[in-house]
C-alpha positions, 0 to 999 in steps of 0.5 A: 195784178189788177194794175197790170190788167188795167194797164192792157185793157187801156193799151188795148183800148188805145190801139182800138182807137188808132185803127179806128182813125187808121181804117177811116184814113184808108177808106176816106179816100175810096169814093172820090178816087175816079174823079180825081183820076179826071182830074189828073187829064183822063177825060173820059169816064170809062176810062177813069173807072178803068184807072180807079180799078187799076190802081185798087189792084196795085195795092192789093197786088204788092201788099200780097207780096210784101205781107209774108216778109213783115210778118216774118220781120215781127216775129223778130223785131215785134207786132209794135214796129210793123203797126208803127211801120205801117201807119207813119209810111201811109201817112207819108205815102197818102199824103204824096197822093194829093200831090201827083200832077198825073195818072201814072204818078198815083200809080206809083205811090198807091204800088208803093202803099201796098209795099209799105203798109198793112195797118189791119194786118199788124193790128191784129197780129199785136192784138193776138199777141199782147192778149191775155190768156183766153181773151184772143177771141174777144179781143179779136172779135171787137178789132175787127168790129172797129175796122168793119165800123171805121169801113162803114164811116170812111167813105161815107165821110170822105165823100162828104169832105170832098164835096166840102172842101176838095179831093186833094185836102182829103189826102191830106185828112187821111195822111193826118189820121194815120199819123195820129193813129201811128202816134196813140199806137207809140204812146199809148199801145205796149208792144209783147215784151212778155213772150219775146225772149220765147220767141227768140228760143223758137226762131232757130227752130222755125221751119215752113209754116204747117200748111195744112192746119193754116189751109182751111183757114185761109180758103175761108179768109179768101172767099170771104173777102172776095164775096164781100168786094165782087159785088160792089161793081155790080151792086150800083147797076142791079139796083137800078133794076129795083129801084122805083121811086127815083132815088140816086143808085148810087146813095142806095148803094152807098147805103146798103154797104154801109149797112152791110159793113156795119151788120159785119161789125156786129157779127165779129163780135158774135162770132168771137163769143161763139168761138170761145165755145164751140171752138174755131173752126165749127163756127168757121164753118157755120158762118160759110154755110150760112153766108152762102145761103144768104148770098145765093138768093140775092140775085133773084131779089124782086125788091130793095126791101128783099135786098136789105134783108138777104145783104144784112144777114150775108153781112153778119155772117161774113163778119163772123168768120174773120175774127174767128179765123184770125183767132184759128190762125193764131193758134195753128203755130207756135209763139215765135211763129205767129207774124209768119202765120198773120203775114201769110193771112194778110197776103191770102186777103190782099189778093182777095181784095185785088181779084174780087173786085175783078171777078165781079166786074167781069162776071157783070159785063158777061153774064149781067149784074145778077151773076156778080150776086150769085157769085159769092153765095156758090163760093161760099157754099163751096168754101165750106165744102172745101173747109170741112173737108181739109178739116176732117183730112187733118184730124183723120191724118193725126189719128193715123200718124198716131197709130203708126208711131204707136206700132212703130214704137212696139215693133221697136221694143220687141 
């Protein structure tokens, strides 16, 4: 027993790693992607930011959409091969990028990247489902640490490699990170081998997913991932207001999500331990609300100093929710049902990633820069709203279901 028990904490130490180099290999390219739409004869710099946006969107958009089908081909082939799916195509497909000789050829791979990959997404399917009993919060808890700390990293080093040494090497970077990743998952990661033969008996008898336990969850999932990229937009253009002593916006801005991405692997962890607890959705909800009432105040911040604090704390309390809903999607379905049920979360944060971006951009040139910081602390006050709401529907609709089975029933016998 302690020989097999080694043997997972090792292999679940190996995917660690390689979804440290995979999320490092996707975000290594972000900071650059403007210039390089520049480069490929879109003069103009508004126009270029227009492109940068458009082909963010793409990805997301077709990754909402092919989400939900590789997470019902897991459920029949296994978590392993769609990791390992994902990370050999994005290895080819980022690669192909520092290729392109124009715009619309970028557009095209950066659609076919949305279809094909989704490391984040098989990751955490096989995390949950290679976890020995009552270690799914933990283990989900510190993936999604390493993929808030490889977010952190990534564009920081990326930008640093494109100055050093040009944009189109730095594909070249991402694609070799992912095929390593792609590599340490074949070699050193064990797919779930023990639970398959159960997921077979479970197929014939799989019907839709059970929405209304899934919806509270992924109202939060949504909202949360919306929030924490609709204000990127609007962030460069706000501290402009508050920064004084000359400094480049753009690095504090750079500095401040790279903390903000770092203060959420902190709270991944925290919201894992307290989920074992208290349970998923009670954090969930905690989380939301807290959240909320540190984005709210953000717009009205009269210093950086005031900034960095409300963004740290929002951040931390944003990290906490998704390794905790990750963990409440999980146990909303049964076994042979699980890829099918991360699937749809993949999809549900897909579209956040598009529309959030989006959303903050316009509210940015509507309203100003503060309404894009506003934004996310209404909706995350909302969200828990709506959450707690759904939640209490749910189990007052149990109870009643209960109850007219039991009459039923004693009807029946008399």
């Amino acid at each position: 027993m302690s020989k097999t028990n080694a043997a997972g904490r090792l292999s679940f130490a190996v995917l660690l790693v390689s979804q440290l180099a995979a999320t490092a290999g996707f975000m290594f390219v972000i900071p650059f992607m403007p210039l390089y739409v520049q480069r490929l004869g879109v003069e103009s710099a508004g126009a270029a930011a227009a492109w940068a946006g458009l082909l963010n969107t793409a990805t997301a958009v077709t990754m909402a959409l092919a989400a939900p089908l590789w997470g019902r081909l897991a459920d029949r082939v296994g978590p392993k091969a769609m990791l390992l799916r994902a990370a050999f195509a994005g290895a080819v497909v980022v690669g192909l990028m520092g290729l392109v000789t124009a715009p619309w050829q970028l557009l095209l791979l950066r659609l076919l990247q949305g279809s094909l990959t989704g490391t984040v997404a098989a990751a955490t399917l096989l995390a949950s489902a290679t976890a020995p009993e009552g270690r799914a919060s933990s283990r989900l808890g510190a993936l999604q640490m390493v993929i808030f700390l490889a977010a952190a990293a990534g564009p920081f080093w990326g930008g640093l490699f494109a100055d050093l040494v040009g944009i189109r090497a730095s594909f070249g970077v991402t694609a070799a990170l992912l095929f390593v990743s792609g590599v340490l998952v074949l070699i050193g990661v064990g797919d779930a081998e023990r639970k398959r033969e159960e997921r077979a008996e479970g197929e014939g008898s799989a019907g839709r997913l059970p929405l209304r336990g899934l919806l509270p969850v992924l109202v939060a999932l949504f909202v949360v991932h919306a929030s924490i990229t609709g204000v990127v937009p609007a962030l460069p253009g706000f501290l402009s207001s508050l920064v004084q002593d000359g400094a480049p916006v753009a690095r504090r801005a750079g500095e401040l999500l790279g903390a903000g991405a770092l203060a959420a692997a902190l709270g991944s962890a925290f919201g894992a331990r307290l989920a074992k607890r208290f349970g998923a959705l009670p954090v969930i909800l905690a989380a939301l609300l807290l959240a909320g009432l540190a984005s709210l105040p953000q717009a009205g911040a009269a210093t950086l100093t005031q900034l960095w604090a409300l963004r740290l704390a929002s951040g931390f309390f944003l990290g906490a929710v998704i390794p905790v809903a990750n963990l409440a999607v999980r146990s909303s379905v049964p076994e042979g049902r699980q890829g099918a049920a991360f699937g749809a979360s993949a999809s549900v944060t897909s579209a956040a990633f598009g529309l959030g971006p989006l959303g903050g951009g316009v509210l940015a040139a509507w309203l100003g820069f503060g309404a894009s910081l506003l934004a996310p602390g209404v909706m995350l006050l909302v969200a828990a709203a709506v959450v707690a709401v759904l939640s209490v529907a749910s189990s007052w609709r149990g109870r009643y279901v209960r109850l007219l089975k039991l009459v039923l029933g004693h009807l029946v016998t008399r």
